[in-house]
N, C-alpha and C positions, 0 to 999 in steps of 0.2 A: 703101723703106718696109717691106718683108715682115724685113729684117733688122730694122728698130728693134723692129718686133712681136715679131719672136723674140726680142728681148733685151729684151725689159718682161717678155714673159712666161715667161723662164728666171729673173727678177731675181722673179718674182712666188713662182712654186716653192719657189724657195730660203727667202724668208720666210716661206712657210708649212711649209714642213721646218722651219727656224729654228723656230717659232713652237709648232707641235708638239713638238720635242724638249725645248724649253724647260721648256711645261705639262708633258711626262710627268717630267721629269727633281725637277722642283718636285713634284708628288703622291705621288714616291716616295721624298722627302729624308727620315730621320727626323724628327718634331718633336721639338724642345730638349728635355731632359729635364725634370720639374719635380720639385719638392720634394713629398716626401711625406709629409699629415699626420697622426697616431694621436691618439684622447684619450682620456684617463682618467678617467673623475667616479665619483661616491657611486654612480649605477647599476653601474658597471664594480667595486666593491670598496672605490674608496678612502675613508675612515673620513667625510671632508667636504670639499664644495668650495673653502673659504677655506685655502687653501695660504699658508702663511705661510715655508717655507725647506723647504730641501732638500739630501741628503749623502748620499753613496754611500760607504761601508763598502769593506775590504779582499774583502771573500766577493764586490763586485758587487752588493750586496741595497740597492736605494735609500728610504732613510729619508726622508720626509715629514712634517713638524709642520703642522698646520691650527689652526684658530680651536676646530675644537673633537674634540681627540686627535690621535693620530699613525699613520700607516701604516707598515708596511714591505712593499715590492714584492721579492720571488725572483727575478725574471725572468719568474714565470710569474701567479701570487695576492699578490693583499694580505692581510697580518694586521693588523689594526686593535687597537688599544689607545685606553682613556681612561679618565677619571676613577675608574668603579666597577673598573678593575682593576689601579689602586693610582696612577694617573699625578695628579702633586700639584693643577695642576688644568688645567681643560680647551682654555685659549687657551696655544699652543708659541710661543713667541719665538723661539726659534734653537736646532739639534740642533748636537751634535760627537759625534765616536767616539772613545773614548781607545784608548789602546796596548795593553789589554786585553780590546779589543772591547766597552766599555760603553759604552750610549746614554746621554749627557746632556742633560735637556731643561729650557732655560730657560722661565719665567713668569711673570705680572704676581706670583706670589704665589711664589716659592720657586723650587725646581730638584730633579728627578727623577735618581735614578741606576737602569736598566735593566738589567742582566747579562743581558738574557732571559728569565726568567721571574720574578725577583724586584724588585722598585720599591723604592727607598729614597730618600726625602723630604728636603730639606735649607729650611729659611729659618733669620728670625731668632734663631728659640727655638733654635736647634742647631749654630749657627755662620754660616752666612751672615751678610756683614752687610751686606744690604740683601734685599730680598724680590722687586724687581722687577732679574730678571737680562733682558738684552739681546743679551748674547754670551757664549759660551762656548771655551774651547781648553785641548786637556791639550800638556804639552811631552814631550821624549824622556824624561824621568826621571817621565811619567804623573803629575803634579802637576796637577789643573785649576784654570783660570783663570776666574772670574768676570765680568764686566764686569755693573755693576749702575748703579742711581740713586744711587746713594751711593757710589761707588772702585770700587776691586778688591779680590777678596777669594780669597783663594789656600788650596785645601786639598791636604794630599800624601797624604793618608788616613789623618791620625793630628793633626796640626794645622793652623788656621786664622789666616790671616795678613792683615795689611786694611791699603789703600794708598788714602789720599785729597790730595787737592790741599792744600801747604802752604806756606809763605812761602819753603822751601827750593827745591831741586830735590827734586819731586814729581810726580807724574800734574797733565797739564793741567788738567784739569776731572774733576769728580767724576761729571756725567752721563756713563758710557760704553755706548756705542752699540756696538761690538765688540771681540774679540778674535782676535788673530792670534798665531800659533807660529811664525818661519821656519826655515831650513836649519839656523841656526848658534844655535837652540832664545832666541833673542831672541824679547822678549814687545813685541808692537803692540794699541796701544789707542785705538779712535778714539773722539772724544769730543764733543759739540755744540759744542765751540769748541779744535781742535788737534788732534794725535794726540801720543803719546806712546808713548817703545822702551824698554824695560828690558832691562838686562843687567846680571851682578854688579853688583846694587847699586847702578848706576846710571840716572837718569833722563834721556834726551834729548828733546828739545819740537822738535816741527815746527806753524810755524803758517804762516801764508799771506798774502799781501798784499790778498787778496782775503779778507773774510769769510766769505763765502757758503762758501768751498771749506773754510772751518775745522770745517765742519758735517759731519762723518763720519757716512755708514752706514755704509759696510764697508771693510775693507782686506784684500787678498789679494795672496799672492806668488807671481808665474809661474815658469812651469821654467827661466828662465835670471838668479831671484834678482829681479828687479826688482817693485819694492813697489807695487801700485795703490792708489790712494783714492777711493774712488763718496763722492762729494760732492752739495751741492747747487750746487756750480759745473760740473761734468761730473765727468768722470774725471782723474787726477795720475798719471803714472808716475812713479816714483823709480828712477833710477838706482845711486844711492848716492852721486853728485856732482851731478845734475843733474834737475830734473824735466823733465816735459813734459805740457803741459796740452790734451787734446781735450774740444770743445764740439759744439752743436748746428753752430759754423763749419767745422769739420772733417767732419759727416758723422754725427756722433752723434743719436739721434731725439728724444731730451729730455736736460734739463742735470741734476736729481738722476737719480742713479746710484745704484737702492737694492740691486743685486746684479752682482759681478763674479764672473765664470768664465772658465779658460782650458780648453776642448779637447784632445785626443790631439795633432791636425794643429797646435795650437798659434795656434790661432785665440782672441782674445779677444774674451767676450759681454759685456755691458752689462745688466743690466733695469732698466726706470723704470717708471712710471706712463704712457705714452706706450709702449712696443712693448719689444724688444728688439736690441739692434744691434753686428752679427757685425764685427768690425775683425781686417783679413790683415795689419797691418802696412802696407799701403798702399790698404786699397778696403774701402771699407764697403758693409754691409748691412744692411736693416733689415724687422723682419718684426714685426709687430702684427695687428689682429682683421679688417683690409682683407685680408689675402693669409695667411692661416693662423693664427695664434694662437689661441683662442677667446678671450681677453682679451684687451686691452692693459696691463694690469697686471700687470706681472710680477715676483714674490714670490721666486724661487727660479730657479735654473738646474744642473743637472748632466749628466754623458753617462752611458751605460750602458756594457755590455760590446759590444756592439754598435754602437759608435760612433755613434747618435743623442742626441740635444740635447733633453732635459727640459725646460718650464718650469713651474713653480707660478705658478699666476696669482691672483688678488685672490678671486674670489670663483667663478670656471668649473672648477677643476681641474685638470688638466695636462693640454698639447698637449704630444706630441714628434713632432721634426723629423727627418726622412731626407734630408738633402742627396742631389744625383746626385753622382754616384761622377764 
């Protein structure tokens, strides 16, 4: 009997060693890292809340367009710009950077050319030939590209060139939604019904079996050339022989895709009206106004020099993202 007793109660010890080492060993685990978030609104500097796009320049200096003017961030201040100081007018549809470091800033009414200190105005009375531009992109030979309601409209800085849908081989659709420049200075043009690629003079048409996906906001091409399309069907990668199509079935948080970015790390972001959603190549992520965003509408996305994740939101300003290391 006296031995059973000593062996319950050496069996008892031991689970409360156990039991103790355990708890101490748990109170002094680190916890997980988590993400950490900054934001930017009109209090902090920035010109206005309604963040409509977003683009970071060769210096690092991230360019902002809003509903009503445009910022640029240093790293450290915003300098605000609008209407009374010379920007043609006050709601930005889409910035680009040309090869000369000029701001171009699309609008329901024209398109702004910025050097820095001096604004030069473009619509119909001057060349444009449409007023309501949507996308903008210069190529290697710093020609910029238009995307408007009405074609494309192409200036190299001495003449103006216009490309609309015709019986021939021509631009898909006249409504264009974007402009893309890739590696090999091919021009992409998405449009409410197809995309369409120029090169020497020629027009290729990509359209889709799915309508929905024919409805382009943006196209953007990653570092290893392959073409995306933020659709109202999800996203389309192009391979150059092959697509592949990610939905809300994949892991995506909404199916219009109205902004794609790719990352340093080589992570590509997604933004919809519904969050934004980080895809490694194989595992998705998704962050919206429940776990960090201040929005869920997300207008824009860029990184800085310091490797955080900007995003332009609808109407809150920018949230940026710190992943753990």
């Amino acid at each position: 009997m006296k031995t059973n007793v000593k062996t319950a109660l050496t069996v008892i010890l031991l689970l409360l060693v156990f039991i103790t080492y355990s708890s101490c060993n748990t109170e002094n685990k680190p916890p997980n890292p988590q993400p950490k978030w900054t934001y930017l609104k009109a209090g902090e500097g920035l010109v206005n809340n309604e963040v409509t796009c977003m683009v970071k320049d060769n210096q690092g200096n991230i360019w902002v367009g809003t509903r009503y003017g445009f910022s640029k961030y240093d790293g450290t201040k915003f300098t605000n710009w609008r209407v009374t100081d010379g920007l043609i007018y006050h709601a930005v549809n889409c910035i680009a950077i040309d090869n000369q470091n000029n701001v171009w800033l699309g609008t329901d009414y024209g398109a702004s050319q910025f050097d820095g200190t001096t604004f030069t105005g473009y619509n119909v009375d001057n060349g444009l030939g449409y007023n309501k531009v949507s996308g903008i992109a210069a190529d290697k030979e710093n020609t910029v590209w238009f995307g408007t309601g009405k074609g494309v409209t192409k200036y190299d800085g001495n003449e103006w060139t216009y490309y609309t849908k015709n019986a021939g081989e021509s631009l898909v659709h006249n409504i264009v939604t974007s402009v893309m420049v890739d590696f090999d200075n091919h021009k992409w043009f998405g449009t409410e019904f197809g995309a369409s690629e120029f090169y020497n003079d020629t027009w290729v048409t990509y359209l889709s079996e799915n309508s929905l996906a024919d409805f382009i906001f943006t196209i953007y091409q990653d570092s290893e050339g392959n073409i995306w399309f933020g659709s109202l069907a999800g996203v389309l990668k192009y391979d150059g022989i092959k697509y592949t199509s990610y939905t809300t079935g994949e892991g995506l948080v909404y199916n219009d895709v109205e902004v794609i970015f790719q990352d340093s790390k080589g992570n590509m972001w997604f933004g919809t009206q519904f969050g934004a959603s980080k895809f490694d190549g194989t595992n998705w992520t998704t962050y919206n106004s429940g776990n960090g965003l201040s929005s869920d509408w997300v207008t824009g996305i860029t990184e800085d020099n310091d490797g955080r994740i900007w995003f332009g939101t609808v109407n809150k300003g920018i949230s940026i993202l710190e992943e753990p290391k």
